[in-house]
Each structure stands twice: as structure tokens, then as C-alpha cells.
Backbone as JSON, one array per atom type, in Angstrom:
{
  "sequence": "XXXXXXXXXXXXXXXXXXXXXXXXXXXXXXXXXXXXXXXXXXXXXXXXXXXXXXXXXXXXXXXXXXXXXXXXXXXXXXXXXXXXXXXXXXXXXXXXXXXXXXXXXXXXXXXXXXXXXXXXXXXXXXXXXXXXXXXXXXXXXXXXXXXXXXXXXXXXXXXXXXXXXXXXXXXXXXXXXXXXXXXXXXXXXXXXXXXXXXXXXXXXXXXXXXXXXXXXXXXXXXXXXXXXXXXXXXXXXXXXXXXXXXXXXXXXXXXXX",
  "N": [[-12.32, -6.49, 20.09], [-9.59, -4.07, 20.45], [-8.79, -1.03, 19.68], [-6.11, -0.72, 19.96], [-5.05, -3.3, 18.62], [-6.32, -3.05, 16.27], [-4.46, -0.63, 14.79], [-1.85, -2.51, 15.58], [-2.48, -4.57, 13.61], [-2.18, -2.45, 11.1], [0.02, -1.74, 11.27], [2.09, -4.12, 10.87], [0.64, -4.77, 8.37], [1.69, -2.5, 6.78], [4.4, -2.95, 7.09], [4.9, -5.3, 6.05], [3.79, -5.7, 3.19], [5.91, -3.43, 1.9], [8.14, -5.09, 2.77], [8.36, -6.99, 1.24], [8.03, -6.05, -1.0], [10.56, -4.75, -0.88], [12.37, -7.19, -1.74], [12.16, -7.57, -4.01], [13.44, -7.88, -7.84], [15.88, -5.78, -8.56], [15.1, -3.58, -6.71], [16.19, -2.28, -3.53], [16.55, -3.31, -0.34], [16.4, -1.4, 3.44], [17.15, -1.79, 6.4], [16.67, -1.64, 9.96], [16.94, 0.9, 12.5], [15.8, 2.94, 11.15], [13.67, 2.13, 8.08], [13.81, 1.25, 4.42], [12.67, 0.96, 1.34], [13.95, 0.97, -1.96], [14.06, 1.22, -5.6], [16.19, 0.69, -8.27], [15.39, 2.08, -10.08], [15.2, 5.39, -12.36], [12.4, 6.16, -11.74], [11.14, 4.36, -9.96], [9.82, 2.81, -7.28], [10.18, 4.0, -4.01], [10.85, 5.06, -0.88], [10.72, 5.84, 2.59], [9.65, 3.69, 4.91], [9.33, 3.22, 7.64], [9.96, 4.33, 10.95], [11.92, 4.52, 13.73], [13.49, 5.44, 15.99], [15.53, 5.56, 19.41], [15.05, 7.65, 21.54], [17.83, 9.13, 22.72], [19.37, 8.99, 19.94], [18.23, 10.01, 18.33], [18.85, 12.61, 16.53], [21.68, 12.29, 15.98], [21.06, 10.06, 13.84], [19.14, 10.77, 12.31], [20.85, 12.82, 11.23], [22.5, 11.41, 9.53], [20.37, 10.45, 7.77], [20.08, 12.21, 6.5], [22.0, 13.12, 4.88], [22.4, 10.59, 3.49], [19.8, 10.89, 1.99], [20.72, 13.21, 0.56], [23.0, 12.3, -1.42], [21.62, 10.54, -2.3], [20.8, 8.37, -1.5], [19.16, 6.87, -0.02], [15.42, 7.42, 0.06], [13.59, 10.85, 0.01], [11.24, 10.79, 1.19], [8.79, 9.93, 4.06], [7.25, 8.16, 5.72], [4.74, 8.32, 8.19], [3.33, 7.24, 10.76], [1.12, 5.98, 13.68], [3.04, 4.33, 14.98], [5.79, 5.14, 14.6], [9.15, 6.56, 15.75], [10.97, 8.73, 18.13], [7.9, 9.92, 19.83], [7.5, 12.75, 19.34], [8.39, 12.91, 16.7], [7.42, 14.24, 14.74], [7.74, 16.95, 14.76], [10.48, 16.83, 15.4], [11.59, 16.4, 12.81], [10.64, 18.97, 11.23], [12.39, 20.36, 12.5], [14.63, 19.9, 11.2], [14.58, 20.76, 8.66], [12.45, 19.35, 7.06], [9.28, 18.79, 5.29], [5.63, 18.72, 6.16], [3.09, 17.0, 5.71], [0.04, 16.61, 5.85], [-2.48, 15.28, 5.34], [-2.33, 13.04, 2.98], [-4.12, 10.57, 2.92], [-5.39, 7.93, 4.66], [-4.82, 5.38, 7.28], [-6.71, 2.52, 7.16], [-8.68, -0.07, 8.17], [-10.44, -3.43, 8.9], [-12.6, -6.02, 10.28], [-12.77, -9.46, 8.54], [-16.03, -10.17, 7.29], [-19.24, -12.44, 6.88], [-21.0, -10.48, 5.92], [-20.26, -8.77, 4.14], [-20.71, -10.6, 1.43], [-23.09, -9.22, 0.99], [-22.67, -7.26, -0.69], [-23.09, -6.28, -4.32], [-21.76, -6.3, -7.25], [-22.75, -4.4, -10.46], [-24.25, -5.18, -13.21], [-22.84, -5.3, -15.37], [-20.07, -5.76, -15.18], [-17.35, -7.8, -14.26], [-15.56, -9.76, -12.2], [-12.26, -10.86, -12.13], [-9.73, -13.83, -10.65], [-6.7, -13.59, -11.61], [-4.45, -15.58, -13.32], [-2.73, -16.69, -15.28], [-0.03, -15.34, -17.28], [-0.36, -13.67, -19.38], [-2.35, -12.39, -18.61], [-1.44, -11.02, -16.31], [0.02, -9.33, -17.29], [-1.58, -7.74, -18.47], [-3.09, -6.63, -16.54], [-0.52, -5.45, -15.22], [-0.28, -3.26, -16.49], [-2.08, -1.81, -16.2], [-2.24, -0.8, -13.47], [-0.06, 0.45, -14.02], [-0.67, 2.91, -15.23], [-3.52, 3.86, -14.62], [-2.91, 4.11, -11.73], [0.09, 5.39, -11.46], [0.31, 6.59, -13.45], [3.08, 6.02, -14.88], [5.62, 4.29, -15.16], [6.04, 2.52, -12.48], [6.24, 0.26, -11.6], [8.03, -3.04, -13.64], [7.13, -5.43, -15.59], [8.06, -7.85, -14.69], [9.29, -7.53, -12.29], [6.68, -7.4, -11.09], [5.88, -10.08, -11.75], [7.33, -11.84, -10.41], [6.16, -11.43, -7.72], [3.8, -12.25, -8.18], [4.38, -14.96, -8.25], [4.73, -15.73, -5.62], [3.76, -17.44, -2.88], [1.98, -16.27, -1.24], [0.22, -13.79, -2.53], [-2.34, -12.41, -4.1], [-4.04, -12.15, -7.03], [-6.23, -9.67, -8.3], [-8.05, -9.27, -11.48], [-10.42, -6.25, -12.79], [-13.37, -5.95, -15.5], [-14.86, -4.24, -17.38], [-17.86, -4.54, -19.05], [-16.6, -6.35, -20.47], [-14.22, -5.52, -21.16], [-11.05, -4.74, -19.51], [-10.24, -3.14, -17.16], [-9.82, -1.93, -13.96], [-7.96, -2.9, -10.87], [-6.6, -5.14, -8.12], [-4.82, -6.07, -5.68], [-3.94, -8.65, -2.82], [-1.58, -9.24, -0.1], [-0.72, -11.71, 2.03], [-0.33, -13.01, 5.87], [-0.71, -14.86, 8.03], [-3.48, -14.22, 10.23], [-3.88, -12.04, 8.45], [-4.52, -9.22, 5.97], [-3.02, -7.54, 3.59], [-4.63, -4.94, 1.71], [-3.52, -3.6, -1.89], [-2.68, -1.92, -4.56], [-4.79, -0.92, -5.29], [-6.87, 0.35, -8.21], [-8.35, 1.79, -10.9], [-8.67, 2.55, -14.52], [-8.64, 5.69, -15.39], [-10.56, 6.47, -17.39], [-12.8, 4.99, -16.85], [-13.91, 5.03, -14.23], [-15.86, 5.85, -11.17], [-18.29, 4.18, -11.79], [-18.4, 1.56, -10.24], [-16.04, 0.05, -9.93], [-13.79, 0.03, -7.99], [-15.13, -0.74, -5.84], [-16.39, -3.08, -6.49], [-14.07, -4.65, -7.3], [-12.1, -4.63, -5.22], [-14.39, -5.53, -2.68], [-14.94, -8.56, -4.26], [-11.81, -9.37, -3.62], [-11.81, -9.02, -0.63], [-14.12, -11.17, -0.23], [-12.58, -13.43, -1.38], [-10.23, -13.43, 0.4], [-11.95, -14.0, 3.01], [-12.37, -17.04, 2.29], [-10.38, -17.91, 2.65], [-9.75, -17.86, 5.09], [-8.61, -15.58, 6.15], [-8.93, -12.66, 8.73], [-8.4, -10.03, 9.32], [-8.49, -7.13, 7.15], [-6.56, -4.73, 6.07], [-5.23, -1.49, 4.84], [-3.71, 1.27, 3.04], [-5.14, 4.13, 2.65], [-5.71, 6.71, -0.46], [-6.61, 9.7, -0.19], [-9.08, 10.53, -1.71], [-10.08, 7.94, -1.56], [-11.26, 7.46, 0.41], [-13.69, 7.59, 1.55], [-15.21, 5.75, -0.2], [-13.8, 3.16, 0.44], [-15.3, 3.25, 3.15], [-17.71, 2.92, 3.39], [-17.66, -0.19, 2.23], [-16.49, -1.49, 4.75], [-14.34, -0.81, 5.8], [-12.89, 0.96, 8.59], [-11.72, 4.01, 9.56], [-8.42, 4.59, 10.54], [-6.32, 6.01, 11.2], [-4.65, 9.45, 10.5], [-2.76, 9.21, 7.31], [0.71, 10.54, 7.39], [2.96, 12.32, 5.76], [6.41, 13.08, 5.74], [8.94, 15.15, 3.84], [11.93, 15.58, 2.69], [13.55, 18.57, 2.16], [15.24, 19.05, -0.32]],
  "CA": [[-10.91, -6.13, 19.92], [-9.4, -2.67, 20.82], [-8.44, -0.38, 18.93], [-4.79, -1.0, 19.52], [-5.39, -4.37, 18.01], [-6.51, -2.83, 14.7], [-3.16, -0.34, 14.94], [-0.52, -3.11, 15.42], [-2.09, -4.81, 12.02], [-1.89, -2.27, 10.48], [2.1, -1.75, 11.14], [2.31, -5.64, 10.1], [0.52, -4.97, 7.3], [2.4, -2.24, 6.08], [5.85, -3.15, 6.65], [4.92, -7.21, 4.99], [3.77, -4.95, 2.0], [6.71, -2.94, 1.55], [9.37, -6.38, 2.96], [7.63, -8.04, -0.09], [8.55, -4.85, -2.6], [12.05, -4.78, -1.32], [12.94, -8.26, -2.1], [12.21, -7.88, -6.08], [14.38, -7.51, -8.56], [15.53, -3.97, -8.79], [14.73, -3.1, -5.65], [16.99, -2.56, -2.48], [15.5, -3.32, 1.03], [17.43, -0.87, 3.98], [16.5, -2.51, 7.29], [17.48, -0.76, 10.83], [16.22, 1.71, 12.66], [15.17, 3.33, 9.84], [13.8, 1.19, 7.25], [13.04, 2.01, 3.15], [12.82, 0.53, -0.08], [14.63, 2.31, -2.95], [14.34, 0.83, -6.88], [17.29, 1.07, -9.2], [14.61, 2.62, -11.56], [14.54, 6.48, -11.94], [10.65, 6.4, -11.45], [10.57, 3.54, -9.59], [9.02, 2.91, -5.84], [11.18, 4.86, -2.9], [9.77, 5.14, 0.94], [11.1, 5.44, 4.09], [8.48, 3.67, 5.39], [9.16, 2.88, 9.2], [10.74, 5.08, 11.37], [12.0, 3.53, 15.32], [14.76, 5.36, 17.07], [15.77, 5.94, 20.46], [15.23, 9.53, 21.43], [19.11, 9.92, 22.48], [20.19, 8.37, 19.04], [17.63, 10.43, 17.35], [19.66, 13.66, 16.43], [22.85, 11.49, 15.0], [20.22, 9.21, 13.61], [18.72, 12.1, 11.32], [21.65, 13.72, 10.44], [22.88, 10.28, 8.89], [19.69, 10.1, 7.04], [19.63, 13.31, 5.38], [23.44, 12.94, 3.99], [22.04, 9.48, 2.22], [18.89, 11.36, 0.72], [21.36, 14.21, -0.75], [23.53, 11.81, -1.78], [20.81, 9.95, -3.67], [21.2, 6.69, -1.48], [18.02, 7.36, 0.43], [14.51, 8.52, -0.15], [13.59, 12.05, 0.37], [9.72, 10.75, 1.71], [9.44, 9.5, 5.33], [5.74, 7.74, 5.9], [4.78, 8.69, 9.7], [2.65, 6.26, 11.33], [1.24, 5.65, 15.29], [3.85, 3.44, 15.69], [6.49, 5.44, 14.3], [9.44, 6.81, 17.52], [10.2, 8.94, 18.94], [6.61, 10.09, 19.86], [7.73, 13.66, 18.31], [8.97, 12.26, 15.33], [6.91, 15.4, 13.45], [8.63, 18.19, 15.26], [11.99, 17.11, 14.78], [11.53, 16.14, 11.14], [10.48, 19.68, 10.74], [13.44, 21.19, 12.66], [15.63, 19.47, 10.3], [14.11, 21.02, 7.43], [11.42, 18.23, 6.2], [7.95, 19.43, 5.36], [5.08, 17.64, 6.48], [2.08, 16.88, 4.8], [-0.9, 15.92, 7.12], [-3.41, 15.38, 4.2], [-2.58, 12.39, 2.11], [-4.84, 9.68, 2.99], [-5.83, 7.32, 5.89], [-4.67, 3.65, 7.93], [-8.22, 1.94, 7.56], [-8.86, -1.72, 8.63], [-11.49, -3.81, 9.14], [-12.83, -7.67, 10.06], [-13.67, -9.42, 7.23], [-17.61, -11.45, 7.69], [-20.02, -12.79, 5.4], [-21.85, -9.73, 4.99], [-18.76, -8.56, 2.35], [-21.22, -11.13, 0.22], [-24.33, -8.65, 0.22], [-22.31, -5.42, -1.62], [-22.66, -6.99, -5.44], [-21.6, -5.54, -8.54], [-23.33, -4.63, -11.18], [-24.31, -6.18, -14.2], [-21.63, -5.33, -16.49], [-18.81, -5.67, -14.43], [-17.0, -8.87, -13.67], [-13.93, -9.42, -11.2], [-11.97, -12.7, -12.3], [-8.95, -13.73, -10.18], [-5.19, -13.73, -12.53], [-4.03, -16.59, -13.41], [-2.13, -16.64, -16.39], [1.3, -14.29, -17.36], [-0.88, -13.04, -20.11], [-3.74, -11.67, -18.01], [-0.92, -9.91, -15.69], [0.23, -8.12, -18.04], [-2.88, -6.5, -18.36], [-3.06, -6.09, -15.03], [0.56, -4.57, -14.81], [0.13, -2.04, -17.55], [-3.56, -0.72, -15.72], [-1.55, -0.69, -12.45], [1.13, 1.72, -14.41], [-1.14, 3.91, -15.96], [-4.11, 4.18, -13.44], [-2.14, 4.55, -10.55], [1.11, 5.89, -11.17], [1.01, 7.19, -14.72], [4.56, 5.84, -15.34], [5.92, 2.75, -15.05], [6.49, 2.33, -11.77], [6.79, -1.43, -11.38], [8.13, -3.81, -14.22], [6.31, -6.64, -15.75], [9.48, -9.04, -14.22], [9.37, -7.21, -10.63], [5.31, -7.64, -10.43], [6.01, -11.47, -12.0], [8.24, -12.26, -8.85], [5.19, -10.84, -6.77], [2.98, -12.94, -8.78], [4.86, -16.33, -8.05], [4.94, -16.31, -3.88], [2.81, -18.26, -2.11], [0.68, -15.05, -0.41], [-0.24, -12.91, -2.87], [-3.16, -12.83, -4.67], [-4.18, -10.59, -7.55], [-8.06, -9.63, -9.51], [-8.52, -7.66, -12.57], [-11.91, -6.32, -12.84], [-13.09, -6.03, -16.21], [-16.53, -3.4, -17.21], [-18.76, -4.94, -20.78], [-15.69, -7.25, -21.16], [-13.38, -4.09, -20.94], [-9.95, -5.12, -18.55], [-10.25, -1.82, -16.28], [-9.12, -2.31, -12.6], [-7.09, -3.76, -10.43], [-6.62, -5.11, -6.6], [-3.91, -7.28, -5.3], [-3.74, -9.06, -1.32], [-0.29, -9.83, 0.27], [-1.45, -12.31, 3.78], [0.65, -13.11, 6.61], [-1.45, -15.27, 8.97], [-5.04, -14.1, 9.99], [-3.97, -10.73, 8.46], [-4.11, -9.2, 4.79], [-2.89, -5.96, 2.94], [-4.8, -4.82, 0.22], [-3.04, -2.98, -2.62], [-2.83, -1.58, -6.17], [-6.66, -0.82, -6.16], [-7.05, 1.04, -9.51], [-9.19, 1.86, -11.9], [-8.37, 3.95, -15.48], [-9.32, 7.11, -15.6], [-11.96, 6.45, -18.32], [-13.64, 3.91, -16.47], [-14.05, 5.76, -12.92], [-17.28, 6.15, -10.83], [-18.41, 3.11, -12.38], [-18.63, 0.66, -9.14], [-14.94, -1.31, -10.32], [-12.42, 0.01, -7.32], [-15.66, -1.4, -4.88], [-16.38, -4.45, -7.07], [-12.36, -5.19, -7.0], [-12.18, -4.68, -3.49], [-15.02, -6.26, -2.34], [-14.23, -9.86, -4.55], [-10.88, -9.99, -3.01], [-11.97, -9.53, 0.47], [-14.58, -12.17, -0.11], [-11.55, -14.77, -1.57], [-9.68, -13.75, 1.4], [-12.56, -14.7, 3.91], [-12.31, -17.92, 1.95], [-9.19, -18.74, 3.29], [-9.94, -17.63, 7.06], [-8.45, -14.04, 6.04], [-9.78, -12.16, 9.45], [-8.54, -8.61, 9.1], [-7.66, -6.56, 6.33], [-6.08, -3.25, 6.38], [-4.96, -0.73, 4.04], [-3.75, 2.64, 3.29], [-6.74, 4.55, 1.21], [-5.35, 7.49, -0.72], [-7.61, 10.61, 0.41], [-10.6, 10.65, -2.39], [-11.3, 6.76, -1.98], [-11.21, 6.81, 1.96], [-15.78, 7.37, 1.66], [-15.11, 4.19, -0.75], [-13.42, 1.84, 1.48], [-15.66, 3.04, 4.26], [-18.92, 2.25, 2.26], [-17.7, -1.37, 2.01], [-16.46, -1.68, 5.7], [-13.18, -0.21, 6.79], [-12.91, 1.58, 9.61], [-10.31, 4.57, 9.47], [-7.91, 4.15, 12.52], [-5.48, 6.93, 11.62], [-4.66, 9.84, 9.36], [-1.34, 9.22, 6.99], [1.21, 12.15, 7.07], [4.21, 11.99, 5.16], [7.77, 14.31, 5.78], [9.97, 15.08, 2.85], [13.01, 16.3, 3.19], [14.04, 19.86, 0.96], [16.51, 18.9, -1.19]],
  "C": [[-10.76, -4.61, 19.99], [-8.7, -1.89, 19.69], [-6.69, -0.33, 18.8], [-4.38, -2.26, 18.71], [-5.19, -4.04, 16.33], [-4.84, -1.91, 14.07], [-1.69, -1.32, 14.79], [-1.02, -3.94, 14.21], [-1.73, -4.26, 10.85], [-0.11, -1.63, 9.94], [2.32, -2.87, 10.46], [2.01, -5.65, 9.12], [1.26, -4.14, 6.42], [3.79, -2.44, 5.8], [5.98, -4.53, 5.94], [4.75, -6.38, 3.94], [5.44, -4.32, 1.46], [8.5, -4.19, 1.94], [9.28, -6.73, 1.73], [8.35, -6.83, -1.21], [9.94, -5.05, -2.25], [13.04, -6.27, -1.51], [13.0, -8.96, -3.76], [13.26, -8.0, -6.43], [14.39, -6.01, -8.83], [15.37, -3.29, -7.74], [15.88, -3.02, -4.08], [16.11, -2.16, -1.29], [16.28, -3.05, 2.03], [16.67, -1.23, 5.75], [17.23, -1.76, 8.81], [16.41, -0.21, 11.82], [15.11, 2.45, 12.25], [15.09, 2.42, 8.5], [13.37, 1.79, 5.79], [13.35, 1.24, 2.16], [12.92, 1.37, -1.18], [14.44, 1.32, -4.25], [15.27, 1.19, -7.75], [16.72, 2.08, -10.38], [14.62, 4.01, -11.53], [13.3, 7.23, -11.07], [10.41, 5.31, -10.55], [10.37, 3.57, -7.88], [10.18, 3.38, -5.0], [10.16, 5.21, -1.98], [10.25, 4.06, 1.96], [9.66, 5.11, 4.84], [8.37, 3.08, 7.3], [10.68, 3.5, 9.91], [11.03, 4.94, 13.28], [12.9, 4.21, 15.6], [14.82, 5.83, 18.05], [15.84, 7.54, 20.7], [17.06, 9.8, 21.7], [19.96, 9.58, 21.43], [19.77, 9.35, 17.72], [18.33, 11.61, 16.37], [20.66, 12.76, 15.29], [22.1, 10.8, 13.74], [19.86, 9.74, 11.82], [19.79, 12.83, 10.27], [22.39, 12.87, 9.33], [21.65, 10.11, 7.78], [19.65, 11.3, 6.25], [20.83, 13.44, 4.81], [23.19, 11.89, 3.12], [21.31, 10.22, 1.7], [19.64, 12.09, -0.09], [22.48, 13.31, -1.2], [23.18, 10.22, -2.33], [20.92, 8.51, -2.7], [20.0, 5.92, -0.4], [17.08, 7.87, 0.25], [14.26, 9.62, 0.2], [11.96, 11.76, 1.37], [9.84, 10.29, 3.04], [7.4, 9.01, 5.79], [5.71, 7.93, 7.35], [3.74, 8.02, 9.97], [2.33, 6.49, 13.0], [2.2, 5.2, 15.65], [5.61, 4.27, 15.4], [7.45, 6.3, 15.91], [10.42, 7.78, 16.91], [8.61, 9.33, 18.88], [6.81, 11.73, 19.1], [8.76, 13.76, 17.36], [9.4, 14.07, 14.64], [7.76, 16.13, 13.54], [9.83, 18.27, 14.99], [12.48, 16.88, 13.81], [11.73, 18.21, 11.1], [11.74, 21.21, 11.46], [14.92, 20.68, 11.6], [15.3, 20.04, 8.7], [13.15, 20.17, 6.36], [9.93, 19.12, 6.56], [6.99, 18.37, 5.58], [3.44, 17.52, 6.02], [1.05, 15.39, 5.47], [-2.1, 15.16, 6.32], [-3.08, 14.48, 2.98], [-3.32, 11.07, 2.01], [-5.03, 9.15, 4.53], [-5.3, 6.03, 6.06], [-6.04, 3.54, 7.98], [-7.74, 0.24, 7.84], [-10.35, -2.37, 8.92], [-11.54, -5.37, 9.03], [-13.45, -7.95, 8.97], [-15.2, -10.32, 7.7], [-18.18, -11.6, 6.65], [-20.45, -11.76, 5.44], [-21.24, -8.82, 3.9], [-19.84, -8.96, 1.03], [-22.76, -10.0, -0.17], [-24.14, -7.55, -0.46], [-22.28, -6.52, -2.53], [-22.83, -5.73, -6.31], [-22.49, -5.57, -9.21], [-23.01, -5.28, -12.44], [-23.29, -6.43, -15.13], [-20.51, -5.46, -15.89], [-18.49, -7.19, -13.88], [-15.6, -8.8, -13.02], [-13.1, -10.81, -11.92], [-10.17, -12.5, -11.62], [-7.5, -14.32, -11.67], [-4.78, -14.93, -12.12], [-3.22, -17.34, -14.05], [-0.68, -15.17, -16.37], [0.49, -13.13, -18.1], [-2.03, -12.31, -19.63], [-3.03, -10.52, -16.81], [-0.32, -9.14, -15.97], [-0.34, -7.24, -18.31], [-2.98, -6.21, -17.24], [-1.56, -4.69, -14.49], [0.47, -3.12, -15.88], [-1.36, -1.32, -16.6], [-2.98, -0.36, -14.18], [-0.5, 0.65, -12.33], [-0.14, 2.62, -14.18], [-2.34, 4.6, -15.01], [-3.62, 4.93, -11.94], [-1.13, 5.02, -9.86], [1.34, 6.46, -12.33], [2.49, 7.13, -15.16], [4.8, 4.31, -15.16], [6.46, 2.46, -13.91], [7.2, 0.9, -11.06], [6.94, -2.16, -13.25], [7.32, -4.93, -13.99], [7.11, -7.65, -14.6], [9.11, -8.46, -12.76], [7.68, -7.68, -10.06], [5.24, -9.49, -10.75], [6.53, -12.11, -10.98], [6.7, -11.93, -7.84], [3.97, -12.04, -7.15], [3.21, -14.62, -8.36], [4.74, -16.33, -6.44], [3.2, -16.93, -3.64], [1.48, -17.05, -1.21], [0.32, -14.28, -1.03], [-1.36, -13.3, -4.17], [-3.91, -11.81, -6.04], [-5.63, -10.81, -8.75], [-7.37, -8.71, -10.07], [-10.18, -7.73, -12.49], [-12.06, -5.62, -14.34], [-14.94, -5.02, -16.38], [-17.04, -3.84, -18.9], [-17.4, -5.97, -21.18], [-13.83, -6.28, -21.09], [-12.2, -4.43, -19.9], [-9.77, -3.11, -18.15], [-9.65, -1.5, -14.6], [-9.1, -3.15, -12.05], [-7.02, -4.11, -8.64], [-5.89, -6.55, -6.22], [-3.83, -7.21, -3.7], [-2.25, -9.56, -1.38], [-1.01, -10.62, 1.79], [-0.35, -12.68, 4.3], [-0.31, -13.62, 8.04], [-2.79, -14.96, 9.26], [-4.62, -12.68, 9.21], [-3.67, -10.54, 6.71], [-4.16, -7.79, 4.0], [-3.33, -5.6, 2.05], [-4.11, -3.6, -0.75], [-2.87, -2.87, -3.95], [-3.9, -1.73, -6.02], [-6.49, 0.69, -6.98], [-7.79, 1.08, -10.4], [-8.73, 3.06, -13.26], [-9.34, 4.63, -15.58], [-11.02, 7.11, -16.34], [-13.43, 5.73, -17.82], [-14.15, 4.09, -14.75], [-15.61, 6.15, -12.41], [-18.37, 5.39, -11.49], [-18.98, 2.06, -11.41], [-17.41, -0.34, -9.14], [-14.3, -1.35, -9.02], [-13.8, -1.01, -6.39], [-15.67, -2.97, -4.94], [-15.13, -5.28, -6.31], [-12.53, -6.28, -6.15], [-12.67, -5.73, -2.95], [-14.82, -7.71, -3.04], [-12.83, -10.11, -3.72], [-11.21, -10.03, -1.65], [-13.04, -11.05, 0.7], [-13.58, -13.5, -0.61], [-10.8, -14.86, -0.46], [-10.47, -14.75, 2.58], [-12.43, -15.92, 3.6], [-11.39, -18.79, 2.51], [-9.0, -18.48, 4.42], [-9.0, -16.58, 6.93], [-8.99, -13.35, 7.34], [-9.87, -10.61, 9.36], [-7.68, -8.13, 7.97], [-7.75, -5.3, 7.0], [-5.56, -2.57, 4.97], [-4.96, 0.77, 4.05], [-4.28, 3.35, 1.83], [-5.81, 6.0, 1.01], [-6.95, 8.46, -0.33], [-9.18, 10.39, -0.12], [-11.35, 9.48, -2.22], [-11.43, 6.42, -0.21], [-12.68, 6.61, 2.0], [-15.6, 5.69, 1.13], [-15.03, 3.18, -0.01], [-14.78, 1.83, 3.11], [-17.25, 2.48, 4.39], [-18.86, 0.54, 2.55], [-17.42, -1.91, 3.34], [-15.5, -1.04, 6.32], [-13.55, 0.85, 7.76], [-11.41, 2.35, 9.24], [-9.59, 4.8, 10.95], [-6.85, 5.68, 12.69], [-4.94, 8.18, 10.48], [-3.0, 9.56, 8.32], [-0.65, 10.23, 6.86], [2.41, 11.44, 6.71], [4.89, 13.36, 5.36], [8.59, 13.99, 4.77], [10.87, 16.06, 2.91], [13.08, 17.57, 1.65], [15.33, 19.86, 0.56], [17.2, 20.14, -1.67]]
}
């Protein structure tokens, strides 16, 4: 498979990820040209995360989007992708006054195969898949605090997430210890991994790999073929350790409020 192959899952995988967030509770999902999910919550999730328009629309296009951000009805972030249009997106972000920030992580992907089964955890460390309300609550509070230091998602908004038919979610747990986290969204052979976390205290440990690695082996289970995911900068060695392949770098534009 070619490398454009691995590219168009990982568009599928990120916009099913972020379809899936804007259909919570709390959440509004803005569909178009320009697409983004906004939360009613102060703190809560915002990202323009797919960006499509016609170069002679682009201009009007823009100037419509930066009257919603200052008028709060729009995110200020703008996720930039391969697939994202025109092809100089960057440039005219940054004639509009958006800064652009080349340096926050990576699109990785990768097939899943049995050899997923020869990375094992160590001894103290167990993964066990959620199954209970009471076990995702632990999960949703190490999800806050790990990975967003705030409360970015509600118990009730990750409970809706918890009930569909495609998503799948581990805690991993170190001497008995409930420490990190790693939830799949799937959509045919294809599957997004997200919220991998670990608290602070419990870091450099082997948990985000552990996680990881258990859920891609439950996916293969179910004829899972490729996952994808977007690795924040420090754990891109991580993911690449276990198999991903990085396909592209992530840059994000935010507008100057």
C-alpha cells in the first residue's frame, strides 16, 4: 500500500474522531467547508479541524471565519493537514494574521499484525478493558488530569462515547494503581487511537506503550487493519517503538485575537 493509502486514513480517522466529539452533549458540530467542534464549556474541546475551500471562495471564506472566532462562535485553532485546500492554505492563514506553529506533533499510522503480541508489559502493570460506569470514571478523571489538566470532557459527554457501538476504552493500572488511559473509535478496517495518558507520577514506566499496545492487539481481534493517530511531539519515539510509521508533521494556525 502507498503512501497515499496511509494519508487518506488518516483524514478518515481524524475527522470520525472529532464527528464522534461533536455529536455529545455539550458540544456543537459546524460542518461545511470549514468544519469544527466547539463545547458549550469554557475549557472545553474547540478545533477547526478540516479545512476544504475552493481557491476563488477562499478570501470570502476566511474573512467569514475570522468574524465567528472574534465573535466567540468559532475556534481561534485551525489543524492543517495534507489534505487540507487550498494547497497554500499556510500562506494565506498567515496573511490574514494567524500564526503557525509547525512543531506540535505528527499523523502516524500503521498495519496492525500479530507481532503487536511480542511488545509485553511488565510485571506490574496490567491493561484491563472498561466495562463498568464505575471504572470510567476513573478513567475520565486520569483523562482530565493527565492530559488536559482541567476538565476538559464531562463524565456524561465521555458516558455517551462510552455507549456507541465503536468505541472501545482500557485503563492501565501499575501495582494495582489506575494510571493510564487509551480509547479506539473504528469505522470499518480502520481505527483512531485516542486519550493515551498517563499521570504525571506514573510516567516512563512502560503504561502509555502497555495501553497502546493492548488496544491495538483487541483491535486486531476484530480484523482492525490500520490504525492511525496524532502523537503529540515527546511520544512520537513511543508510538514509533511499537510500530507507527510517521506520515506527516501536524501544524496548527491560530488566529491573533
Amino acid at each position: 500500500m502507498d503512501k497515499q493509502y496511509y494519508l487518506d486514513c488518516l483524514d478518515t480517522g481524524t475527522k470520525l474522531y472529532w464527528y464522534t466529539l461533536g455529536k455529545l452533549p455539550g458540544m456543537s458540530l459546524h460542518t461545511g467547508d470549514i468544519e469544527w467542534v466547539m463545547s458549550v464549556l469554557p475549557d472545553g474541546v474547540k478545533r477547526i479541524f478540516n479545512i476544504c475551500i475552493k481557491s476563488e471562495y477562499v478570501d470570502d471564506a476566511l474573512n467569514e471565519l475570522i468574524y465567528m472566532i472574534k465573535s466567540n462562535k468559532a475556534p481561534s485553532g485551525i489543524l492543517i493537514t495534507p489534505s487540507s485546500k487550498p494547497d497554500n492554505i499556510i500562506q494565506i492563514l498567515c496573511s490574514k494574521s494567524f500564526t503557525i506553529d509547525y512543531d506540535t506533533g505528527s499523523g502516524m499510522a500503521m498495519d496492525i499484525d500479530s507481532s503487536i503480541y511480542q511488545i509485553k508489559p511488565a510485571e506490574n502493570i496490567e491493561i484491563v478493558s472498561v466495562k463498568d460506569k464505575e471504572t470510567l470514571k476513573t478513567w475520565v478523571s486520569i483523562v482530565n488530569t493527565a492530559l488536559f489538566e482541567t476538565e476538559l470532557f464531562t463524565y456524561e459527554q465521555v458516558c455517551e462515547l462510552f455507549m456507541l457501538d465503536n468505541t472501545y476504552f482500557y485503563l492501565g493500572l501499575i501495582n494495582g494503581q489506575p494510571a493510564s488511559t487509551c480509547m479506539a473509535i473504528t469505522d470499518g478496517y480502520i481505527a483512531t487511537i485516542e486519550m493515551v495518558s498517563t499521570l504525571k507520577e506514573y510516567r516512563k514506566n512502560g503504561l502509555g506503550t502497555a495501553v497502546t499496545v493492548t488496544t491495538l492487539q483487541e483491535l486486531l481481534n476484530i480484523d482492525i487493519k490500520t490504525a492511525i493517530l496524532r502523537a503529540e511531539k515527546e511520544a512520537v519515539i513511543m508510538y514509533k517503538n511499537i510500530g507507527f510509521v510517521e506520515f506527516y508533521k501536524r501544524v496548527v494556525a491560530n488566529y491573533n485575537l
